[in-house]
C-alpha angles and dihedrals in degrees: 000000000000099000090187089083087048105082136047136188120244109189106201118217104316090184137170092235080065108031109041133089114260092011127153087254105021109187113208107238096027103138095048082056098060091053094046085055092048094057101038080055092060096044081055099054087035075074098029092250122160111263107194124188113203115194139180120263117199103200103208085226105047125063127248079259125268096283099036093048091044097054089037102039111157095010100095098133096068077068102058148034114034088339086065097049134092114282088257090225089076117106105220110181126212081242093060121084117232118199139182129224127184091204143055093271134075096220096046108115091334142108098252094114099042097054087045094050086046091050100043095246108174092159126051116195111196133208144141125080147358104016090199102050120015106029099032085055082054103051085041087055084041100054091043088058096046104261126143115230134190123184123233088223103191094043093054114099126220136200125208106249133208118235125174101353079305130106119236117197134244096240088049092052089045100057095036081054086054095049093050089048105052096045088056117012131034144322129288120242134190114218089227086069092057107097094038092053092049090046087054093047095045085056094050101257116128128208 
């Protein structure tokens, strides 16, 4: 089996609302992060993998969703407009899908399923913003539709989070989000072992 045409990149929300100085929900790192995607996307198409980019669609006549309306009321316009848009350091190529999901996750009302059947996709790597959410919704929808998933660890954004009248750092999200992952999703990745891992799958050895 050619396990090159196994896997596939989804790319969850990078969005400017995420990514850009001074923006509603700043990730620390951010911009790292887009480099690091940038660069994971092009190791992808080197060995003419699918490189998928998942983003956020407000529908003028739908809500945010309960949860999402109730935790951001009044806050809309972090939703919308440039803060809804595509970090515009990405480099998205004519060859790459881009989707659009109204939910947390990637395979709600979307697309998603139907490109990585097509393609053959047996292996679904994750990354984007934020870990916890987004992402996290899509690996859970992945792995529900029997799809392996490993997350690109170092290339997924957190956000502190308030519990119990209490903040809880982003550092401290990010590594609890790890924990839970691993247990009962997928596998962690580094982006440095990108290249090293493809190499190994376009030659037939699984990991």
């Amino acid at each position: 089996m050619d396990l090159s045409k196994n896997m596939a990149l989804v790319v969850v929300d990078p969005l400017r609302r995420f990514t850009v100085k001074g923006a509603p929900f700043e990730v620390d790192g951010a911009e790292s992060i887009v480099n690091g995607i940038n660069e994971l996307a092009n190791h992808f198409r080197q060995n003419s993998l699918p490189v998928i980019w998942v983003s956020r669609l407000i529908r003028p006549q739908l809500s945010l969703g309960t949860r999402t309306s109730a935790k951001y009321k009044g806050m809309n316009a972090a939703f919308t407009g440039e803060w809804a848009e595509m970090d515009h350091r990405l480099e998205i190529k004519p060859e790459d899908y881009v989707i659009f999901k109204p939910r947390h996750s990637s395979f709600h009302d979307t697309d998603l399923e139907i490109i990585l059947r097509e393609n053959g996709v047996k292996e679904t790597w994750l990354c984007g913003f934020t870990f916890n959410v987004c992402v996290l919704a899509t690996a859970f929808d992945a792995v529900a539709k029997d799809f392996k998933v490993k997350f690109v660890v170092d290339l997924c954004g957190t956000l502190p989070s308030k519990f119990d009248e209490k903040t809880v750092d982003s550092a401290s999200i990010h590594e609890y989000t790890k924990i839970i992952s691993d247990y009962a999703v997928g596998e962690m990745i580094a982006s440095h072992d990108a290249a090293k891992i493809l190499a190994q799958s376009s030659s037939g050895i699984s990991n």
